[in-house]
N, C-alpha and C positions, 0 to 999 in steps of 0.2 A: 790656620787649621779650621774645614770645617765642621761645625757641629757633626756629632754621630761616628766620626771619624775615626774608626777601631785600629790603634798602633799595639803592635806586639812585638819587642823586640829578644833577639837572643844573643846576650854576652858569650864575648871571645870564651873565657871560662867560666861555664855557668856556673853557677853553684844551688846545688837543692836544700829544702827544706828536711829538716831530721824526721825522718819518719822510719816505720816497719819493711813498707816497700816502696821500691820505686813506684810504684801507683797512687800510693799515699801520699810519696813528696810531689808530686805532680801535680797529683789534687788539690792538698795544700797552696800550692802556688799560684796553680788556676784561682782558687776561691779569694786569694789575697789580690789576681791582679783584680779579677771581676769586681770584687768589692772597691778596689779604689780606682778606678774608672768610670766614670759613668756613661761611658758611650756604648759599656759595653753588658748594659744593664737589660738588655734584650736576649743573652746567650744562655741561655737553659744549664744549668749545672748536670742536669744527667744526657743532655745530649753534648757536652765536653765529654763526661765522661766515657760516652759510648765512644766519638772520634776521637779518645787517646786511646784507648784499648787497642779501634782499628790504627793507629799512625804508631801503635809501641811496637805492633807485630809489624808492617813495613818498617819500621827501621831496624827489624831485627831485634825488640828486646824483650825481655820479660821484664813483666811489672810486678812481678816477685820479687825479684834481686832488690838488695837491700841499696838503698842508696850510697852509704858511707862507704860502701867496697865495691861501688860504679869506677870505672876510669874512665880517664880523659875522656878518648869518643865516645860511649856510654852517656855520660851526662850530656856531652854536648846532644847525640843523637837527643835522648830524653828531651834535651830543651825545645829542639826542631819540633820533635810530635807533639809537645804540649800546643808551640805555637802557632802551627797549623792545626791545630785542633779547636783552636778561640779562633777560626776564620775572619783571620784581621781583615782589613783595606790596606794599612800601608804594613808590611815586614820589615822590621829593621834587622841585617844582621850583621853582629860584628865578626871577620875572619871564619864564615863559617865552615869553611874543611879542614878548619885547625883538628885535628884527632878522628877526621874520618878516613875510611879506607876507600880503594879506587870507586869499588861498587856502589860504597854508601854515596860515593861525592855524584856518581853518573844517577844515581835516582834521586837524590836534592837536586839534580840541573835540571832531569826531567820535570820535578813534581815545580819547580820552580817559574821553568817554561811556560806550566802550564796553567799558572797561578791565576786568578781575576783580578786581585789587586795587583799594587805595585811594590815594587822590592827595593831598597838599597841599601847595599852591602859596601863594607870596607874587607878590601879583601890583598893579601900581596899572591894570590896563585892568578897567576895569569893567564892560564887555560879555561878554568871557570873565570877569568876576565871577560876572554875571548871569547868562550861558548853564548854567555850572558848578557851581557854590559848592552847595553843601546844607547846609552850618555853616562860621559865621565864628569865628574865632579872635582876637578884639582884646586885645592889650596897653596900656590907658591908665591914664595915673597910676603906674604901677606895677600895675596889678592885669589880671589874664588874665580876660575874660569870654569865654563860647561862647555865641552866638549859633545858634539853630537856624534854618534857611530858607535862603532865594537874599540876593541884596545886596539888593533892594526891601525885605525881611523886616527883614534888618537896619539899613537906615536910620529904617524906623518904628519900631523897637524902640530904638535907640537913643537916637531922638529922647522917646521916650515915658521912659526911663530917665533922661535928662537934665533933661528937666521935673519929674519926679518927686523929680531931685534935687537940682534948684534951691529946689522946694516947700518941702521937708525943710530945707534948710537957714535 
């Protein structure tokens, strides 16, 4: 990893900080990753705050709503804006259209697309596989292959690897 290297990741079920509003758990959280990061000791605390206000209202939320009475997509969206709001380098995200709706999933693919860092995501929707993906990352057996291409790519290839190594044996 090198130095300056700003990771932000967002859990399958995020969960927020107890606050008054969603604005507040946000904040809170921001302030907590910012503090125990240091790469990321360059990010201005009132201009996160301005780019979560703007990414609450594209994801559709208010940063009124109280946190404890968000659901599922709610928080997740929440997590989304906060983390593109710390404009990482690398995004980590776990299952991120767990609890999103079609629209929400097609403007995360956009704003995704169009990101300048890089992303990796564990995901089982394979339409955001397919829209996405430009190298697969598999763990089988024990052993890590990378896969280069979209999920099509890597289904042939896979299949083609499996033949081959059923042959072999």
């Amino acid at each position: 990893r090198r130095d300056g290297l700003r990771v932000i990741s967002v859990d399958q079920e995020p969960q927020l900080p107890a606050a008054p509003t969603l604005r507040q758990s946000l904040l809170l959280r921001a302030a907590d990753t910012l503090a125990a990061d240091p790469s990321l000791a360059s990010v201005e605390p009132w201009q996160t705050e301005q780019r979560l206000t703007e990414f609450l209202q594209r994801f559709g939320l208010s940063g009124d709503t109280a946190p404890d009475s968000a659901s599922g997509g709610e928080r997740k969206r929440a997590a989304l804006a906060l983390a593109f709001s710390l404009q990482p380098d690398l995004l980590l995200l776990d299952e991120p259209t767990n609890h999103l709706d079609l629209s929400t999933i097609t403007w995360l693919e956009q704003k995704v697309l169009g990101f300048q860092g890089s992303v990796l995501f564990i995901t089982h929707d394979r339409a955001f596989l397919q829209r996405l993906a430009t190298r697969i990352l598999e763990i089988d057996r024990g052993r890590l292959t990378d896969w280069p291409g979209d999920y099509q790519a890597y289904l042939a290839n896979k299949a083609k690897a499996l033949e081959d190594e059923a042959r072999h044996n």
